[in-house]
C-alpha positions as CSV (number, residue, x, y, z in Angstrom):
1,X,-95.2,-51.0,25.6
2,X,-93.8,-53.9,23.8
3,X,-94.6,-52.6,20.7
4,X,-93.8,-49.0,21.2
5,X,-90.1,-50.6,22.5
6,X,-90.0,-52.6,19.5
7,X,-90.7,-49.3,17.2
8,X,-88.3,-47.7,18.9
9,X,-85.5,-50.6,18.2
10,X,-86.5,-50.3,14.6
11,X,-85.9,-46.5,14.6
12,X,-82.5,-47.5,15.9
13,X,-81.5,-49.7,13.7
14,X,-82.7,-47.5,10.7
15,X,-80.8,-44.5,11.8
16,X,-77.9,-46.9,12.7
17,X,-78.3,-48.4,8.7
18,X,-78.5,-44.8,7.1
19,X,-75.3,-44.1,9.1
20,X,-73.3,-46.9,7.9
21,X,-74.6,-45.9,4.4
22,X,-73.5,-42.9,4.7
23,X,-69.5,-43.8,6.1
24,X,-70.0,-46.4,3.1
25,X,-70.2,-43.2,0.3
26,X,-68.2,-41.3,2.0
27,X,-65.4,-44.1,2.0
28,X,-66.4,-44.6,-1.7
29,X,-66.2,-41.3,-2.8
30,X,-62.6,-40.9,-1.5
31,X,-61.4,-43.8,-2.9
32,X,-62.2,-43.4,-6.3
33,X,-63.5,-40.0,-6.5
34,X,-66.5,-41.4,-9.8
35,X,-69.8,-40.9,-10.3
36,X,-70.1,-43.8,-11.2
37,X,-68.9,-46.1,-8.1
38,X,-71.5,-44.1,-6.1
39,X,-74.1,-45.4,-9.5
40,X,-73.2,-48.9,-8.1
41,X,-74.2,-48.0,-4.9
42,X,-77.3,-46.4,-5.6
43,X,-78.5,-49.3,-7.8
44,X,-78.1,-51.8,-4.8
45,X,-80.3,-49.7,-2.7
46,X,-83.6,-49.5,-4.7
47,X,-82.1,-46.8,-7.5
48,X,-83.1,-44.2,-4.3
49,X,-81.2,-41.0,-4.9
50,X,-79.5,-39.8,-1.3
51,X,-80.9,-36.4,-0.2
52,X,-79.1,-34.0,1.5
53,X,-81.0,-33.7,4.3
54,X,-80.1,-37.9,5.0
55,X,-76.5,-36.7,5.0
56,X,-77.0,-33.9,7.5
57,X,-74.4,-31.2,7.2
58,X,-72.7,-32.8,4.1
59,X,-73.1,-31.3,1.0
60,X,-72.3,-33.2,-2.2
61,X,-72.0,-31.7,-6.0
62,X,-75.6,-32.7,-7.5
63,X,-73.7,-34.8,-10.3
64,X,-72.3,-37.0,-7.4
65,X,-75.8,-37.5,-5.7
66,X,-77.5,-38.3,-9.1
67,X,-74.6,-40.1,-11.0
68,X,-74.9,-37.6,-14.1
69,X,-71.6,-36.6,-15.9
70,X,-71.0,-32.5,-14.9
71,X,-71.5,-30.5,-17.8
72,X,-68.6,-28.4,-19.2
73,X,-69.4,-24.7,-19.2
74,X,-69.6,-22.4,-21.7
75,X,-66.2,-20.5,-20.2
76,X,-64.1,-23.6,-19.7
77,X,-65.1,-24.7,-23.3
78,X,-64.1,-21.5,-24.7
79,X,-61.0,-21.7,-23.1
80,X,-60.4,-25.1,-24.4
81,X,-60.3,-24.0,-27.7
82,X,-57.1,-24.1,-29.9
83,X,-55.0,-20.8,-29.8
84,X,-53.9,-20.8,-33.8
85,X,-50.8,-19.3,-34.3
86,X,-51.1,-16.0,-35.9
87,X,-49.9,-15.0,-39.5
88,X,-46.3,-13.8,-39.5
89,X,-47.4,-10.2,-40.9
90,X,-49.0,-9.4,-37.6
91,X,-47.4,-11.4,-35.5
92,X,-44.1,-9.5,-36.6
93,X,-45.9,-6.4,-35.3
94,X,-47.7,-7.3,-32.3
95,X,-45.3,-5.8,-29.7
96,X,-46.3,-2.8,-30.8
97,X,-49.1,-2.9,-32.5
98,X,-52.6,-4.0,-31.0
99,X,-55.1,-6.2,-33.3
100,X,-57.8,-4.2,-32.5
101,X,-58.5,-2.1,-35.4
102,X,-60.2,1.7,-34.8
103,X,-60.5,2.2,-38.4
104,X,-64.5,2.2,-37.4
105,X,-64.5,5.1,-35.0
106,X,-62.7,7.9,-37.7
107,X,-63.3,9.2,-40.8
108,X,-60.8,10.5,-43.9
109,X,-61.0,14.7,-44.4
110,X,-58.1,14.8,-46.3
111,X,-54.7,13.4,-46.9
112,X,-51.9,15.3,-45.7
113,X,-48.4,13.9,-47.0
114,X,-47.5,10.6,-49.1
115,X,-44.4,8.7,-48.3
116,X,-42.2,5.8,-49.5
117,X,-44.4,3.2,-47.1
118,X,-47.6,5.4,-46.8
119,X,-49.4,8.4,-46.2
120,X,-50.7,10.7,-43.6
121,X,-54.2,11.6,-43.6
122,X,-56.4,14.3,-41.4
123,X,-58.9,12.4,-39.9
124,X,-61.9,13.3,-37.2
125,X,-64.2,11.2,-34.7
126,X,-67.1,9.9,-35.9
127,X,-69.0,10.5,-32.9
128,X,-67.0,13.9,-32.9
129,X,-66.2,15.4,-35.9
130,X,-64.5,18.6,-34.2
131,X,-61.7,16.2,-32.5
132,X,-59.0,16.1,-35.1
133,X,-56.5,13.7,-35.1
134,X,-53.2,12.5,-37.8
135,X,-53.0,9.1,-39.1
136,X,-50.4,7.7,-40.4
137,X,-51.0,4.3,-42.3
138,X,-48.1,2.1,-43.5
139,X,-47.7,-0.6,-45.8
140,X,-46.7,-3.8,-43.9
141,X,-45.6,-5.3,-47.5
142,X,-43.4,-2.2,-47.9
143,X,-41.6,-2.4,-44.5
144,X,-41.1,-6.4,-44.4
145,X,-40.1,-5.5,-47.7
146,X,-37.1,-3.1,-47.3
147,X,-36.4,-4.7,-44.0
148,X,-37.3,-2.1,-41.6
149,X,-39.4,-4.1,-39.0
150,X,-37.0,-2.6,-36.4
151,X,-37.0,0.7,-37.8
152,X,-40.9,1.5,-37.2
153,X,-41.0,0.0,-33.7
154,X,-38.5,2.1,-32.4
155,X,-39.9,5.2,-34.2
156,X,-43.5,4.2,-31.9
157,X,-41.1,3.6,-29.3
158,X,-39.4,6.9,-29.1
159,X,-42.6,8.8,-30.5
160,X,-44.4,6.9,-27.3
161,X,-42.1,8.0,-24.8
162,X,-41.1,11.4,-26.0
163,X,-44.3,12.6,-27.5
164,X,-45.1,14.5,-24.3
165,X,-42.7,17.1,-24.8
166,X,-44.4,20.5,-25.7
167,X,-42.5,21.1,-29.2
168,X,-42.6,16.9,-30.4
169,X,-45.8,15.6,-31.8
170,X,-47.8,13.1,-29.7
171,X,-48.9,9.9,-30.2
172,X,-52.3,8.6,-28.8
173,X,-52.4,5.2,-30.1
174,X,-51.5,2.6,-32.9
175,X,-52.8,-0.5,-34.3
176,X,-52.6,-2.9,-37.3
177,X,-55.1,-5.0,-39.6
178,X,-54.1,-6.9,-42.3
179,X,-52.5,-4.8,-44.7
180,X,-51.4,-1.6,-42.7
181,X,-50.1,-0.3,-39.4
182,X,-51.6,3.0,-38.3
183,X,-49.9,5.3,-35.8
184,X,-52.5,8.0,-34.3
185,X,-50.9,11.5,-33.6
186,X,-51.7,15.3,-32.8
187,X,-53.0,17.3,-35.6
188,X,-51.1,20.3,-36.7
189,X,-53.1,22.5,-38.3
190,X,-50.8,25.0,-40.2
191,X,-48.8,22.1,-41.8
192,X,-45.0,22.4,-42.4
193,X,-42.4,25.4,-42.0
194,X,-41.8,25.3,-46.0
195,X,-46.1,26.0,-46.0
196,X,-45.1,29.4,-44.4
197,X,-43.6,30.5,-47.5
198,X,-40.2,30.0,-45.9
199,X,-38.0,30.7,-48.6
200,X,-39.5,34.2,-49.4
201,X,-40.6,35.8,-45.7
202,X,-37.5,37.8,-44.0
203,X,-38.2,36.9,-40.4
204,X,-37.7,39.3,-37.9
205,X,-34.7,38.6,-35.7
206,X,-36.8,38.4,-32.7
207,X,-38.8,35.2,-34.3
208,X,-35.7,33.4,-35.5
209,X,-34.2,33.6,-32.1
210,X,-37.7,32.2,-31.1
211,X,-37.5,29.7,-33.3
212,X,-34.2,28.3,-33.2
213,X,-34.7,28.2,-29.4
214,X,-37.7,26.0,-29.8
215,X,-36.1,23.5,-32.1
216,X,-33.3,23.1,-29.7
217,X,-35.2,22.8,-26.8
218,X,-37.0,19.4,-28.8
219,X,-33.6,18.3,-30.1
220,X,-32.0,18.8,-26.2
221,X,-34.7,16.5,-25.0
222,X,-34.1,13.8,-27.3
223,X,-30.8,14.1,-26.8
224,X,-31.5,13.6,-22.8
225,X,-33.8,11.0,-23.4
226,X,-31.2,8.7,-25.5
227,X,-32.3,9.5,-28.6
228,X,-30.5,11.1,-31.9
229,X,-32.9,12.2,-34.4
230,X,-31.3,12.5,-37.7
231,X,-33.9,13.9,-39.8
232,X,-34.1,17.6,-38.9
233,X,-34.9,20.1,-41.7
234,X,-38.1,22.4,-42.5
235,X,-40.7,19.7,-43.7
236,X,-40.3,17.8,-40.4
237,X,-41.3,21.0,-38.3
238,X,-44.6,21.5,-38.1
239,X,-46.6,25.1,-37.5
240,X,-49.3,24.9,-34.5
241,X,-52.2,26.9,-34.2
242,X,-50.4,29.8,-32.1
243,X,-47.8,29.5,-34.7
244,X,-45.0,27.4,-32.4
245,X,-43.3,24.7,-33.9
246,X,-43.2,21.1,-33.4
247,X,-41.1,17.8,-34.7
248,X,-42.5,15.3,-36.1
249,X,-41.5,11.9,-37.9
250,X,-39.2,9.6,-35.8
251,X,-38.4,7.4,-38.8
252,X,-34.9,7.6,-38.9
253,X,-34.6,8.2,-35.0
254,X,-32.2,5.7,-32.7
255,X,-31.8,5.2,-29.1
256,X,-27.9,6.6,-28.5
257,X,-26.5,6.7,-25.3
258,X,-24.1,10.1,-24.3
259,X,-20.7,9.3,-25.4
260,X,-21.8,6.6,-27.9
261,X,-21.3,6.5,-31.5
262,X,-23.0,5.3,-34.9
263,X,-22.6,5.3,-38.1
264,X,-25.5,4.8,-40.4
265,X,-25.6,7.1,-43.6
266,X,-29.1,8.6,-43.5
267,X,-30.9,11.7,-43.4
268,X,-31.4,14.2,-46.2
269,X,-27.9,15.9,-47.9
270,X,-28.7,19.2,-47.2
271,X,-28.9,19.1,-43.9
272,X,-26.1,16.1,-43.3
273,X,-23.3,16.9,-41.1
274,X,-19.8,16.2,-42.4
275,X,-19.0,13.5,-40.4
276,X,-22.0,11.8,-41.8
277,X,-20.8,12.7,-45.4
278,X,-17.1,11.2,-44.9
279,X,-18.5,8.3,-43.6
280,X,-17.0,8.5,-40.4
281,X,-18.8,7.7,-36.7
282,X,-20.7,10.4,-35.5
283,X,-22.9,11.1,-32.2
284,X,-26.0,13.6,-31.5
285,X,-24.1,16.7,-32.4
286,X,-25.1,15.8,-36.2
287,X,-28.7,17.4,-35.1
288,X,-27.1,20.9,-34.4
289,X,-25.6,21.0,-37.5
290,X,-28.5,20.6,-39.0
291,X,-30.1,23.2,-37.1
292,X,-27.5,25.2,-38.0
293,X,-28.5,25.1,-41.7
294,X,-32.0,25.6,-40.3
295,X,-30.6,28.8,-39.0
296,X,-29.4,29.6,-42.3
297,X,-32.0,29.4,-44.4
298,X,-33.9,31.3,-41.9
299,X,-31.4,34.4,-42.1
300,X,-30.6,34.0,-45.9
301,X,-32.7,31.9,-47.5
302,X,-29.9,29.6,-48.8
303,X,-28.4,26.7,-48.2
304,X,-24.5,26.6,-47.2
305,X,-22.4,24.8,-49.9
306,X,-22.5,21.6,-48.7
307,X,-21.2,20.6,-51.9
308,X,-17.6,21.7,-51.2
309,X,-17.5,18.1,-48.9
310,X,-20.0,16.0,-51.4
311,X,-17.0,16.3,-54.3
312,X,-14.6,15.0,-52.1
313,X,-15.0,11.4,-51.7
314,X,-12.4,10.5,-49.5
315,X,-11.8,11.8,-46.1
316,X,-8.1,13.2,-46.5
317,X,-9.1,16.2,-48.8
318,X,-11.4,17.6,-45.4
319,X,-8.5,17.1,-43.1
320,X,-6.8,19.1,-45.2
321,X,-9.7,21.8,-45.8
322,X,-9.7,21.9,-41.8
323,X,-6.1,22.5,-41.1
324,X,-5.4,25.2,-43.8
325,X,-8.7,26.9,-43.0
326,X,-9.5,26.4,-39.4
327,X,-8.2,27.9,-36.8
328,X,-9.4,26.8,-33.0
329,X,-9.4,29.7,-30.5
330,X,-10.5,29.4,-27.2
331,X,-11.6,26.0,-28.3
332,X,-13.6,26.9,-31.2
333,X,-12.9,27.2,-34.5
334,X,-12.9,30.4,-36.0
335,X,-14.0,31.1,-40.1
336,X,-11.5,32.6,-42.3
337,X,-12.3,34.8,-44.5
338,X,-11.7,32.2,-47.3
339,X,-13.8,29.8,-45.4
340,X,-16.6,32.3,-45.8
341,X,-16.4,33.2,-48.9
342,X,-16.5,29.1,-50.0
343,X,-18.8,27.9,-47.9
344,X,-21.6,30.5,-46.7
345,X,-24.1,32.1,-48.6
346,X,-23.0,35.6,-50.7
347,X,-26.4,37.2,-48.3
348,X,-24.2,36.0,-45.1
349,X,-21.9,39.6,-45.1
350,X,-25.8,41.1,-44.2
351,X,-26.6,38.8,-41.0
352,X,-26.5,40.7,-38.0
353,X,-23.2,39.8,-36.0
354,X,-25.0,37.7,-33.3
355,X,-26.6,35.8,-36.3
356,X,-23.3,35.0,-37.5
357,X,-21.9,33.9,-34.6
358,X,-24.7,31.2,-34.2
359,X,-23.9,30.0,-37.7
360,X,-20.6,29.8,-37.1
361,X,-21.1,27.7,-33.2
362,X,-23.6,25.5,-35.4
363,X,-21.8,25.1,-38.2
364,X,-18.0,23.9,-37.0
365,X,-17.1,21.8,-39.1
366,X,-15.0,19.1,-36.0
367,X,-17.9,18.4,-33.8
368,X,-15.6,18.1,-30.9
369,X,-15.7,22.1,-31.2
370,X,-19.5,22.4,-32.5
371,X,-22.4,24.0,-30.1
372,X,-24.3,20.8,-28.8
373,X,-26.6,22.0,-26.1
374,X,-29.2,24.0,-25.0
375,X,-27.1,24.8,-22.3
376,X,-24.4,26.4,-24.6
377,X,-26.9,28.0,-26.3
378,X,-28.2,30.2,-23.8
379,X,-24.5,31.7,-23.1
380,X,-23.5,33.2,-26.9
381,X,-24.3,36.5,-27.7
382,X,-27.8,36.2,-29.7
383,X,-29.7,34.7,-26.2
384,X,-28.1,37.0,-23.7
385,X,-31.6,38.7,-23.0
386,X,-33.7,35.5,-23.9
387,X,-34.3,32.8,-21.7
388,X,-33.9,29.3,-23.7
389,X,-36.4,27.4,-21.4
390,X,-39.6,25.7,-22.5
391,X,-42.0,27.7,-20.3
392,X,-40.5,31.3,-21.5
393,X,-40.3,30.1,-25.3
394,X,-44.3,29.0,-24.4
395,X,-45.2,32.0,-22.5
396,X,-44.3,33.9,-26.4
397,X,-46.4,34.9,-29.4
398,X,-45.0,34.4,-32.7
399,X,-48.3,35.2,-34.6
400,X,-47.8,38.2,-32.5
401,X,-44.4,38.9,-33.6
402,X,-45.3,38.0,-37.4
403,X,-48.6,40.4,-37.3
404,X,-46.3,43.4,-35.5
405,X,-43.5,43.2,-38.4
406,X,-46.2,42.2,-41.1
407,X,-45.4,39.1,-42.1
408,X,-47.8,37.0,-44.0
409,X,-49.4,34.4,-42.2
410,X,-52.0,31.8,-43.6
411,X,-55.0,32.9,-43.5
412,X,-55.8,30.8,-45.9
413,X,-55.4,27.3,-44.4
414,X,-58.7,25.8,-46.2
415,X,-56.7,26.2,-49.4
416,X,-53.5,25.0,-48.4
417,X,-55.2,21.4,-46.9
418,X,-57.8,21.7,-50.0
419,X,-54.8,20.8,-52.0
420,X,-53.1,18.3,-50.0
């Protein structure tokens, strides 16, 4: 009994000594919070390593209970490495342009178009060939260059956010690599309005109303959206595979706010409004007068004399063409016959009278009195039985039209892209 007392005060004491042990880490462990104090310990009793189990519920990291340094992991060391700063050519870019190249995943059919910083080419998925796309590749060099970093990020801005408009051009996606910046757009197929043959088909007057419609249903959004284009004329209009049109290249497009002004020189000369010429502010009407010249050439083949303002340099001479030949009535201004004779095509005395009266709403010279909406556009004479809204203009055919009047479509698109 003695002995089996004196086991039992043993057991006791041992139990009692693993406790204080175990207070004794514990307190250690708080304190300083190192392997290496709990080392000490360890060494002082016999180098034994503490289990678990003698610690009953407490769990310790293994590096505490064996004294080992923890290792890093792969993860944390490969967040621990140095971010280097990027080269200023991308990082110039990288707002809006992703470093993740797709090169890799399309192939080149053809180029389309060449431009002052790049070209356009058709290209196709790799893994599928029938999916057709538009890329257009720009220098960097070229656009750091001519200091037009600005430029191209608001032309993916407004292509981003407008694209999804039935008669603007999409875009999908862009990127950059070390050289370029590529912009990824819809494919259209038929190419430009001047690949139509534009200068020698007589349209019917049905398809021109079409047309016209469908251009200013895309300019009317931009112009809803904040945006003045600036760069309408034929080669920026693109031909779909049912023959509707579409407006591409947002190069010389800028956020404008309703009732604000600018006055940036740019566009092409032709199609310039006058304010833009005299060098005067102007606001988004400077798109319908372009599309008035659009109108134009569509009824007559030629161009207005826009001439009669580009020999005038200064602004006093137009002031004076205005008042002498200008009258307003019913707050627009009517053409005299002088007016006609100097500034409209000889082929305009042909143009049906609702043709003319388009030309002459487009084409007002003060664009206080100038047609600026799709709105207006619906009330004058030519669209009184046409519905200028962008699920009627969809719901037509113009290959239809084109076929019923026989005009020559192209048939022969392999050649035409053969020789882009």
């Amino acid at each position: 009994m003695g002995n089996l007392y004196s086991t039992g005060k043993r057991s006791n004491e041992s139990e009692e000594t693993v406790e204080n042990h175990h207070k004794k880490t514990i307190a250690t462990t708080k304190t300083t919070n190192c392997p290496d104090a709990l080392t000490t310990s360890s060494k002082k009793s016999s180098s034994r390593q503490i289990s678990a189990l003698s610690l009953g519920s407490l769990r310790l990291p293994s590096n505490i209970l064996t004294g080992r340094p923890k290792r890093k992991s792969q993860t944390s060391l490969k967040k621990s490495q140095t971010n280097w700063p990027s080269p200023i050519s991308e990082s110039l870019f990288i707002s809006h342009f992703k470093r993740t190249s797709r090169n890799q995943e399309f192939q080149i059919d053809s180029i389309i178009a060449e431009g002052a910083f790049g070209s356009v080419f058709k290209i196709s998925e790799k893994k599928n060939p029938s999916q057709l796309y538009a890329l257009k590749v720009i220098k960097k060099s070229k656009v750091i260059e001519e200091n037009c970093v600005q430029q191209i990020k608001t032309e993916v801005d407004i292509q981003k956010q407008c694209g999804h408009q039935k008669f603007l051009v999409k875009q999908f996606d862009t990127w950059q690599n070390k050289q370029n910046l590529h912009i990824l757009s819809d494919f259209i197929p038929n190419g430009e309005l001047f690949d139509l043959d534009f200068f020698n088909i007589q349209f019917p007057l049905y398809l021109i109303k079409l047309y016209i419609a469908e251009i200013a249903l895309a300019i009317d959004f931009l112009h809803n959206a904040g945006v003045i284009y600036r760069d309408l004329k034929p080669e920026n209009i693109l031909i779909t595979e049912n023959y509707h049109l579409k407006l591409t290249d947002f190069g010389l497009s800028k956020w404008l706010k309703f009732g604000e002004t600018t006055k940036t020189m740019c566009g092409t000369a032709q199609y310039m409004a006058p304010e833009i010429l005299r060098g005067e502010e102007y606001n988004h009407a400077v798109d319908w007068w372009s599309l008035g010249i659009i109108a134009c050439l569509f009824f007559t083949k030629e161009y207005p004399n826009t001439k009669y303002y580009l020999q005038s340099e200064e602004s006093q001479l137009i002031e004076k063409i205005e008042s002498e030949y200008l009258t307003p009535i019913d707050g627009v201004h009517a053409d005299s016959e002088k007016w006609q004779l100097t500034f409209y095509p000889k082929s305009y005395e042909i143009i049906p009278s609702e043709g003319k009266d388009l030309l002459r709403r487009l084409l007002e010279v003060n664009p206080r009195y100038r047609l600026k909406s799709v709105m207006a556009l619906n009330r004058i004479s030519l669209y009184m039985k046409f519905n200028v809204d962008e699920k009627y203009v969809q719901d037509q055919s113009p290959l239809k039209m084109m076929e019923d009047c026989g005009v020559r479509t192209l048939n022969k698109k392999e050649a035409v892209f053969e020789n882009f």
